[in-house]
C-alpha positions in Angstrom: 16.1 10.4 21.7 15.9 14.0 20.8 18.4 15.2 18.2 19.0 18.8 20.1 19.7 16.9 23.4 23.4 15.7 24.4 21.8 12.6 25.1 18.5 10.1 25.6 15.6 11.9 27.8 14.2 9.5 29.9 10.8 9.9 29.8 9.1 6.7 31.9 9.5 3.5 33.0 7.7 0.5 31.6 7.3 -3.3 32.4 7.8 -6.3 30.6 9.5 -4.5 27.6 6.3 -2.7 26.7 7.9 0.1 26.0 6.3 1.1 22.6 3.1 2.1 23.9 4.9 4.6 26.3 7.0 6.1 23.3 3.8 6.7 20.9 2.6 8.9 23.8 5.0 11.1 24.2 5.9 11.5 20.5 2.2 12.3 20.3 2.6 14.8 23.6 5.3 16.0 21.9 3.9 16.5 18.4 0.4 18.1 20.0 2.9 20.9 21.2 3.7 22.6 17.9 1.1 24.2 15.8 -1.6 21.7 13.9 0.0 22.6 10.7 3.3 21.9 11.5 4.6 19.0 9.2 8.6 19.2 10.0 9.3 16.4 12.0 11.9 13.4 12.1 10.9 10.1 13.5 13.2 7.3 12.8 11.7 3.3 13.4 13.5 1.0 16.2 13.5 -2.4 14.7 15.6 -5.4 13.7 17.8 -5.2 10.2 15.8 -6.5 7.3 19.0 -8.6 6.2 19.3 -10.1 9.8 14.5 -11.0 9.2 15.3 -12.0 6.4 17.7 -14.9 7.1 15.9 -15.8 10.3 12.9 -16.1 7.7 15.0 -18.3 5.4 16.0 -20.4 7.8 12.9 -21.3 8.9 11.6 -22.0 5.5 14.8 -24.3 5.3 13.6 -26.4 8.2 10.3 -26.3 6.6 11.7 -27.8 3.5 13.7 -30.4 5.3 10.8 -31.5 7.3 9.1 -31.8 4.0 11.5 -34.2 2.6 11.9 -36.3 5.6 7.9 -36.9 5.2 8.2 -36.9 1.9 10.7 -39.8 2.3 8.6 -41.7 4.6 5.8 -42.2 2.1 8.4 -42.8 -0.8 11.6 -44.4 0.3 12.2 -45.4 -3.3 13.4 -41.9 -3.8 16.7 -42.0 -3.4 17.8 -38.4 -2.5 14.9 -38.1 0.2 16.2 -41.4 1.5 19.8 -39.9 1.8 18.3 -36.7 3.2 16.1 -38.9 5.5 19.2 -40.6 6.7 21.3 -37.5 7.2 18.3 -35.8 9.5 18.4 -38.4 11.2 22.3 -38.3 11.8 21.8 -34.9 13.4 
């Protein structure tokens, strides 16, 4: 997207959502325009919200935890809280 523009330029097409490597070329087409000492440009990063990473990244740690206890159980069942965590896994 171009700020000046009403709207996106389209600028190729791409396959199997590659679309990155066709981007960084024509920001760099673009760029290689304007005089080698130019520094005033904008470029603003496509990618997913760090809250959103972050608690897909928790939850998998989460998992990770409770797959740790349920082993954790196995090789102790005299523990009672991995015993009840053991039998609530296994409830699900």
């Amino acid at each position: 997207m171009d700020g000046l523009q009403k709207g996106p330029i389209s600028i190729s097409k791409f396959e199997d959502d590659n679309w990155i490597p066709v981007a960084e070329a024509e920001i760099q087409n673009r760029i290689s325009r304007y005089d080698s000492k130019e520094i005033r440009f904008t470029l603003l990063a496509v990618c997913q919200k760090l809250k959103s990473k972050a608690g897909f990244h928790i939850k998998e740690l989460e998992q990770k935890k409770l797959q740790t206890l349920v082993q954790l159980s196995k090789l102790d069942p005299t523990l009672a809280e991995l015993a009840q965590l053991n039998e609530l896994v296994t409830q699900l």
